[in-house]
C-alpha positions in Angstrom: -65.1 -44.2 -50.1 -63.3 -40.9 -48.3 -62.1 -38.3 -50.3 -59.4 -35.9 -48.7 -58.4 -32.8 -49.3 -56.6 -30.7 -46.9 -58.9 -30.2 -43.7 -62.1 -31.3 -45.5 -62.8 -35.4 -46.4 -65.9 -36.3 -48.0 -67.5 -40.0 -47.3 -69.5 -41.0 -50.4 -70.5 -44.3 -49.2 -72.8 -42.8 -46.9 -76.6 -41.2 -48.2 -76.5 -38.5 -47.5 -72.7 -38.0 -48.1 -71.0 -36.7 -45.1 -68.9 -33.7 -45.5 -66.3 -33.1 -42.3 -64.2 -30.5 -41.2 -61.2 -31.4 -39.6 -60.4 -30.0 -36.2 -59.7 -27.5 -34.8 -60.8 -25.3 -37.8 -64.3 -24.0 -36.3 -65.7 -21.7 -39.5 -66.3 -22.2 -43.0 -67.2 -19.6 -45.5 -69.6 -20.5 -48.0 -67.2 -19.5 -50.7 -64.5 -22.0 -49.4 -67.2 -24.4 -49.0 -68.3 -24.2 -52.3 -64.7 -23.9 -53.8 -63.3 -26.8 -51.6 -66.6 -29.4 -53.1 -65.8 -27.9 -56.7 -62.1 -29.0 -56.5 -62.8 -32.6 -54.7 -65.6 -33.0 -57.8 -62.8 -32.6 -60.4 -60.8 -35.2 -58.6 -60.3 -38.8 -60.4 -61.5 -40.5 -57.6 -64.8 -38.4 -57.5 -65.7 -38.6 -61.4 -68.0 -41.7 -61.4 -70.3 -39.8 -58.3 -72.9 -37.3 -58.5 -72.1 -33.6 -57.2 -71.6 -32.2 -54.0 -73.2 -28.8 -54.3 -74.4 -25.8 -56.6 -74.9 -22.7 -56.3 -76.8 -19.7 -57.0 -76.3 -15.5 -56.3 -73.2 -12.9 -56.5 -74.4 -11.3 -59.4 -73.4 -8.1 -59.9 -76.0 -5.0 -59.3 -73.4 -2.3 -59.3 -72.7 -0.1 -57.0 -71.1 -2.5 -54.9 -74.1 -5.0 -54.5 -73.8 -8.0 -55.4 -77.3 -10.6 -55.1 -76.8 -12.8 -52.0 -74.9 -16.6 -52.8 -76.8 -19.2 -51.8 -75.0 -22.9 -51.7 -77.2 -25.8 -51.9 -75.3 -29.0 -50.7 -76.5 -31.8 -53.1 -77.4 -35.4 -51.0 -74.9 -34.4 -48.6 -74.7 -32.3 -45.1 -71.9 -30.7 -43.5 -70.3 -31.6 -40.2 -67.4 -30.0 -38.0 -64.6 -33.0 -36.7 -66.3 -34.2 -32.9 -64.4 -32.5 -30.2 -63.1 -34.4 -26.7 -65.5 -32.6 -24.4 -66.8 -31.7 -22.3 -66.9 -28.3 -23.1 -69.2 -27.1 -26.2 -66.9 -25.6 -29.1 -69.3 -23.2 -31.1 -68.1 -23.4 -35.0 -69.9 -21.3 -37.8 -70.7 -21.4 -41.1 -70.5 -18.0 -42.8 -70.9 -15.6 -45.2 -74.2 -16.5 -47.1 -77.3 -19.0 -47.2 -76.4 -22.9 -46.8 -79.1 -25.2 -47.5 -79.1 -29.2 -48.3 -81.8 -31.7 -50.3 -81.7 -35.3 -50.3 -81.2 -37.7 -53.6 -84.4 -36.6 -54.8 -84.3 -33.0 -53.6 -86.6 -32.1 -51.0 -85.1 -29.9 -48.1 -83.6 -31.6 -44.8 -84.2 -29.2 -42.0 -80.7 -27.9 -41.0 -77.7 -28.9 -43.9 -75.4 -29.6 -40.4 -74.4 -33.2 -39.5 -74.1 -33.0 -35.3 -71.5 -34.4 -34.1 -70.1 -34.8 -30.4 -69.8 -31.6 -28.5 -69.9 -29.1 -31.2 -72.3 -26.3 -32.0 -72.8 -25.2 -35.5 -74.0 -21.7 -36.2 -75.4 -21.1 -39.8 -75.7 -17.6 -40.5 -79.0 -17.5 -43.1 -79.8 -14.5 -44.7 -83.6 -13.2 -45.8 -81.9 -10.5 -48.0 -81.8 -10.9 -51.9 -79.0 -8.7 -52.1 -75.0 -8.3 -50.2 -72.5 -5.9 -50.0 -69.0 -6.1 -51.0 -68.1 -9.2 -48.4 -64.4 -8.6 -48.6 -65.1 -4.9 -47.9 -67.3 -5.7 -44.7 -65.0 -7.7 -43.8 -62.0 -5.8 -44.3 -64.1 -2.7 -41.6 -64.0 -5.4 -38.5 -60.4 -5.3 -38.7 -59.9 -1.7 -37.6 -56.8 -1.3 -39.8 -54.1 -4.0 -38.2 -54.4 -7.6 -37.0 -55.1 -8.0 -33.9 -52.8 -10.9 -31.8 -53.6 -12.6 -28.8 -50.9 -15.0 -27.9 -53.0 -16.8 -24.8 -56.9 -16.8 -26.4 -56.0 -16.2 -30.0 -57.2 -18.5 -33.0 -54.0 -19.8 -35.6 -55.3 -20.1 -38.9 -54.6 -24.2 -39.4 -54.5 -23.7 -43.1 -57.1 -21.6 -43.4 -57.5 -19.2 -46.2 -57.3 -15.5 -44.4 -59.5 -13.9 -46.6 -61.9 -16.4 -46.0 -62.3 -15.8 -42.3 -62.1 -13.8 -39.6 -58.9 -14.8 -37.5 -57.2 -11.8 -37.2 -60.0 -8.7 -35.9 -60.4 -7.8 -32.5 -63.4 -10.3 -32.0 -61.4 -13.3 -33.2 -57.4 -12.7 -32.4 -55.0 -14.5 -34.1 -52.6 -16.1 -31.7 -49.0 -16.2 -33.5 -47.2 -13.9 -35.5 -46.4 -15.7 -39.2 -50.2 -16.3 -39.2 -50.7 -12.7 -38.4 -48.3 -11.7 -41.2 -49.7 -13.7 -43.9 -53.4 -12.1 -42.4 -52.3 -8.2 -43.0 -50.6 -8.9 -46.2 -53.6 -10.7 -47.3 -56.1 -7.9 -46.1 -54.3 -5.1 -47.2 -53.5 -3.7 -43.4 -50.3 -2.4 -44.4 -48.1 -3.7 -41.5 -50.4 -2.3 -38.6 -50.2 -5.2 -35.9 -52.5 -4.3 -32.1 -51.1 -6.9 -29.5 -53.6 -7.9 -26.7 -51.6 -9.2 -23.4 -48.3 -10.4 -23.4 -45.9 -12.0 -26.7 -42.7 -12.9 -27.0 -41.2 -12.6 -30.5 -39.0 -15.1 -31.2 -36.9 -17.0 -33.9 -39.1 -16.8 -37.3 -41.0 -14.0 -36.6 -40.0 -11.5 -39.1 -41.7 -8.2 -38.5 -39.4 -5.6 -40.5 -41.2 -2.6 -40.6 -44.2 -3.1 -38.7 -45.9 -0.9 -37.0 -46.9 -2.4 -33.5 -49.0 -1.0 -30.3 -50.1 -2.8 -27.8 -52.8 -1.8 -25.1 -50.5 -0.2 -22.8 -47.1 -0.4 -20.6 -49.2 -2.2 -17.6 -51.0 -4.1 -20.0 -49.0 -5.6 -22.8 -45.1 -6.8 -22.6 -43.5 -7.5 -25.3 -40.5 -9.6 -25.0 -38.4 -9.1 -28.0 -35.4 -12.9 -28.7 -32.5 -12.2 -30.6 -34.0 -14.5 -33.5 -36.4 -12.1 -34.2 -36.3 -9.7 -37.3 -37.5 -6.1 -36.5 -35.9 -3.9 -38.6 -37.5 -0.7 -38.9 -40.3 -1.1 -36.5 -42.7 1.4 -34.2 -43.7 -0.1 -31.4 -46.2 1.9 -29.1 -48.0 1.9 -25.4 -46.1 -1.5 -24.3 -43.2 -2.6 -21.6 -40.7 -3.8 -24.2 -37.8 -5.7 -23.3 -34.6 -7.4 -25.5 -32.9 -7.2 -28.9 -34.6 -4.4 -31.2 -32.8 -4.1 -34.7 -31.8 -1.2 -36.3 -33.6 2.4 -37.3 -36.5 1.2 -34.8 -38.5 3.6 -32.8 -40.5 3.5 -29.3 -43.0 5.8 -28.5 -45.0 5.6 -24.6 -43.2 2.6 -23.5 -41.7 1.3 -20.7 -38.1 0.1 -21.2 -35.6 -2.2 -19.5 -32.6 -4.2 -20.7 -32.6 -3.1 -24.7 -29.8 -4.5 -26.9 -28.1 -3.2 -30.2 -30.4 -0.1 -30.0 -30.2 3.1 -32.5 -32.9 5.1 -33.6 -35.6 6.7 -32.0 -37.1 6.2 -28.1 -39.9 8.9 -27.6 -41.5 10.1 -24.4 -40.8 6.4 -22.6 -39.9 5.5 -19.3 -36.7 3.6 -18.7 -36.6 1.4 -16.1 -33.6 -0.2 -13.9 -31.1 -2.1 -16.5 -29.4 -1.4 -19.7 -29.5 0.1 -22.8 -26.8 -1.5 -25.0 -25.7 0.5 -27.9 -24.2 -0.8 -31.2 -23.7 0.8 -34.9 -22.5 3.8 -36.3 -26.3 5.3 -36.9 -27.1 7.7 -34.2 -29.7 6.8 -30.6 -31.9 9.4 -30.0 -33.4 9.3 -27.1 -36.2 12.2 -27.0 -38.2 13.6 -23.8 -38.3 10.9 -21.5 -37.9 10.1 -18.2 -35.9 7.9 -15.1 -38.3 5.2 -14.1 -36.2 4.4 -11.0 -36.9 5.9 -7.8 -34.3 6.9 -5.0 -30.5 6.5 -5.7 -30.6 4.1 -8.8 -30.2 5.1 -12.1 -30.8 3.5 -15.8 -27.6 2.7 -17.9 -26.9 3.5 -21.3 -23.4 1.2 -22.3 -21.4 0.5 -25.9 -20.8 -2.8 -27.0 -16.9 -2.8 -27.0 -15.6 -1.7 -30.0 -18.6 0.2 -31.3 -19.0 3.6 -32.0 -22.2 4.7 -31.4 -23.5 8.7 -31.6 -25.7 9.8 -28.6 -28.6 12.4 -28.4 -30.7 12.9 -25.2 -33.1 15.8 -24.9 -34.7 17.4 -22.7 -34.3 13.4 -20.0 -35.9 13.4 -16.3 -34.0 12.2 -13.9 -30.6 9.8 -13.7 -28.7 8.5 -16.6 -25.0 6.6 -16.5 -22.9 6.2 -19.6 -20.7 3.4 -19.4 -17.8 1.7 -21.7 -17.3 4.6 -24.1 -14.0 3.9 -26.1 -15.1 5.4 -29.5 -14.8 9.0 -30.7 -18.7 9.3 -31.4 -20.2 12.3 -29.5 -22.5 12.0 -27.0 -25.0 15.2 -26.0 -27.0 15.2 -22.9 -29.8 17.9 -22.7 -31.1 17.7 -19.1 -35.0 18.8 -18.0 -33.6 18.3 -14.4 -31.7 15.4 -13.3 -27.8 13.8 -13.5 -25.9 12.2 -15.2 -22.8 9.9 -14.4 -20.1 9.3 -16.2 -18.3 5.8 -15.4 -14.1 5.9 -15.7 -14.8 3.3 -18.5 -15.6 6.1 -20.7 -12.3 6.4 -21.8 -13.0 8.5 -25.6 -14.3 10.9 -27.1 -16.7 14.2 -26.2 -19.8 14.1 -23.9 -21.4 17.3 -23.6 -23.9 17.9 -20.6 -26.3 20.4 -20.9 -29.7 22.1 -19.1 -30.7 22.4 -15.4 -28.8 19.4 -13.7 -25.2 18.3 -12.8 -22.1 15.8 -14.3 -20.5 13.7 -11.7 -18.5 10.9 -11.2 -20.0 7.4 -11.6 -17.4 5.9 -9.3 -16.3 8.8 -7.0 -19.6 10.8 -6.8 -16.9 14.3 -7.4 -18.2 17.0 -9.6 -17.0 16.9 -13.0 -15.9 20.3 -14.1 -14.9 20.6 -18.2 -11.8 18.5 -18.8 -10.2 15.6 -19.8 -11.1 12.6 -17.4 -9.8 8.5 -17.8 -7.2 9.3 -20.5 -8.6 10.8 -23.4 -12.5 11.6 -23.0 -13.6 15.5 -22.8 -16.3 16.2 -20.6 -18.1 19.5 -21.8 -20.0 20.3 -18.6 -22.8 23.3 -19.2 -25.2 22.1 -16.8 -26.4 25.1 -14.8 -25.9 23.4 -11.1 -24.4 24.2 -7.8 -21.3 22.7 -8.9 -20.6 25.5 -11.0 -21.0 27.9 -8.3 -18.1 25.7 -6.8 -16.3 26.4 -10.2 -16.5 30.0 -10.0 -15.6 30.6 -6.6 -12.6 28.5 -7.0 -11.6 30.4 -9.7 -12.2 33.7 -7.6 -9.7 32.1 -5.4 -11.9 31.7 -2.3 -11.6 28.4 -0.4 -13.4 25.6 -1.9 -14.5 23.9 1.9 -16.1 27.7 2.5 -16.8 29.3 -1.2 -18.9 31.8 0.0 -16.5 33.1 3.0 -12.4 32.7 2.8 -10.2 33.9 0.4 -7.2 31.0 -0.2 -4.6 33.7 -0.5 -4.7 35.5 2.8 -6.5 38.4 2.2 -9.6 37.4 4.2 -9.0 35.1 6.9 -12.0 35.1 9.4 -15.6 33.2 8.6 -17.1 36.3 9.8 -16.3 38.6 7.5 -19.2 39.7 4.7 -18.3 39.6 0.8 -19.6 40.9 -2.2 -18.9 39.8 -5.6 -20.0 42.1 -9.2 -19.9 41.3 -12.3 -19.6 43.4 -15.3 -20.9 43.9 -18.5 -17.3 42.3 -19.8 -17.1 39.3 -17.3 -14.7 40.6 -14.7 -15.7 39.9 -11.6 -14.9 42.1 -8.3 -15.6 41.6 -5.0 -15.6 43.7 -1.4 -15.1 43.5 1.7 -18.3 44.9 3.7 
């Protein structure tokens, strides 16, 4: 007769009794082992047959020590599910003594079954006495659950606070796993991403915070199923549809969708950014990623009215599709920005050591009203204010620095000086 219950069956009709574990579940903890043979005990089917195990140890020395458990598998020997070769899978049985005696209780030599191309390690203990297990165990974690979604392990049912799926040593390779493994040890939505992941439909990972090993490193491909509300993500190339009030911090970014909240120190590569909402983007000290003559884009969904705050950006930046009234304010380091005639609405103020121009014609754009009803407040210190004051000194705009426009000085030869006084007013003489 084979008892069943969930990845463990038990075959009484064999002496000893043979106690599998399914595939692909490759470690058992001695307190699932000994809860799992408990339950299948108490079963109807099980009532007439003698018991599977007992047990001795976890008594309490204060302090935090507990005396060692010790599981003693009665007639019966453990075995892990044969695998198809013809690689070796190494499985493990943890987290005290295991030990198994026959029906009239001497000793077999090992409590492990074999079976095809598996290797069982036991982990025996000579010490009367353990630690807090859950605390050990909670230390190997480092504070977040680590993912791998190429070599990780998925949990298969497994309880997560009765293994090790989930630390650096042993990954976990999907993401509801990993959420029912933080909750479960108490990491408090701390999430380290080794390689690459996509999260996808089903993933819901509101308020996480989430780092990955770095922008070359770890790219994290972000579906529009995906629920990340609220969420950090550090030291990763992210790309796709972040939710709202999320922040990045040392990424590299291309093609982001519906973004408002924070984006610290990153580099944004060649795409978009695709604002949408009424809370504000923030976009905070960081820098152009694209070399030469092409420039990142930040864009509104149509109809949305989006606020915009960049300080203190490095390099090239082009607003496009602007028909709301939100403000936008542009604090440059040193760089440009371009404004696209489908900004239409609105205020954009340009600031710091750079220059405004015209996405479409390349012209200087001085403070005004451009493509119907948007006012550009230009107050970048840049050559194209020189060409701003000179005009207004009425000297030729093809030779600012030589011709007057109103006959006065007519040769390229001739020498001016321009002062300025304490009020404003500008003079100038011919030398």
């Amino acid at each position: 007769m084979t008892i069943r219950t969930g990845d463990v069956t038990v075959d009484f009709s064999a002496s000893p009794r043979i106690i599998t574990v399914k595939s692909p579940i490759t470690e058992f903890n001695i307190q699932d082992i000994y809860d799992t043979l408990k339950f299948i005990e108490a079963t109807n089917a099980a009532m007439d047959d003698k018991p599977l195990i007992d047990a001795a140890g976890k008594e309490n020395l204060g302090g935090g020590v507990a005396v060692g458990l010790t599981a003693t598998l009665l007639n019966a020997l453990l075995a892990f599910e044969a695998r198809p070769g013809p690689a070796y899978v190494q499985c493990r049985v943890a987290g005290g003594n295991l030990v198994a005696v026959d029906d009239v209780g001497a000793y077999f030599n090992t409590p492990i079954s074999p079976t095809a191309f598996t290797q069982v390690v036991t982990t025996a203990s000579s010490s009367a006495t353990t630690q807090n297990q859950a605390s050990l165990e909670f230390s190997t974690f480092g504070g977040a659950v680590h993912v791998d979604a190429v070599n990780g392990t998925a949990l298969n049912g497994e309880n997560p606070l009765g293994s090790l799926i989930g630390n650096p040593q042993f990954p976990v390779n999907n993401v509801p796993d990993a959420v029912i493994i933080d909750s479960a040890r108490g990491l408090g939505k701390n999430m380290k991403i080794i390689g690459d992941i996509t999260f996808d439909t089903g993933d819901i990972l509101d308020g996480f915070f989430i780092k990955g090993q770095n922008a070359n490193r770890t790219s994290i491909t972000v579906n529009e199923g995906a629920s990340m509300l609220g969420v950090e993500i550090q030291e990763a190339y992210v790309t796709g549809n972040l939710d709202g009030e999320c922040i990045l911090r040392f990424c590299s970014i291309q093609n982001l969708n519906y973004v408002n909240g924070y984006i610290y120190t990153c580099v944004i590569s060649p795409g978009y950014i695709t604002l949408s909402g009424t809370t504000p983007a923030l976009i905070m000290d960081c820098k152009s990623g694209v070399p030469g003559l092409g420039t990142p884009v930040i864009r509104w969904i149509a109809g949305q009215d989006t606020p915009l705050a960049i300080r203190g950006y490095d390099g090239g930046i082009e607003l496009q599709d602007k028909t709301g009234g939100a403000d936008v304010s542009v604090d440059l380091a040193a760089g440009q920005v371009k404004i696209k005639n489908t900004c239409t609405n609105g205020t954009i103020v340009v600031r710091g050591d750079g220059k405004c121009i015209d996405a479409d014609t390349g012209a200087h754009m001085g403070p005004g009203i451009y493509n119907g009803n948007l006012t550009v407040v230009n107050e970048a210190s840049f050559g194209g204010h020189l060409h701003d004051l000179w005009e207004r000194m009425g000297l030729d705009p093809a030779h600012p620095m030589l011709n007057r426009t109103d006959g006065s000085f007519t040769s390229d030869n001739i020498d001016v000086t321009a002062t300025i006084d304490g009020s404003g007013n500008i003079t100038h003489q011919r030398q």
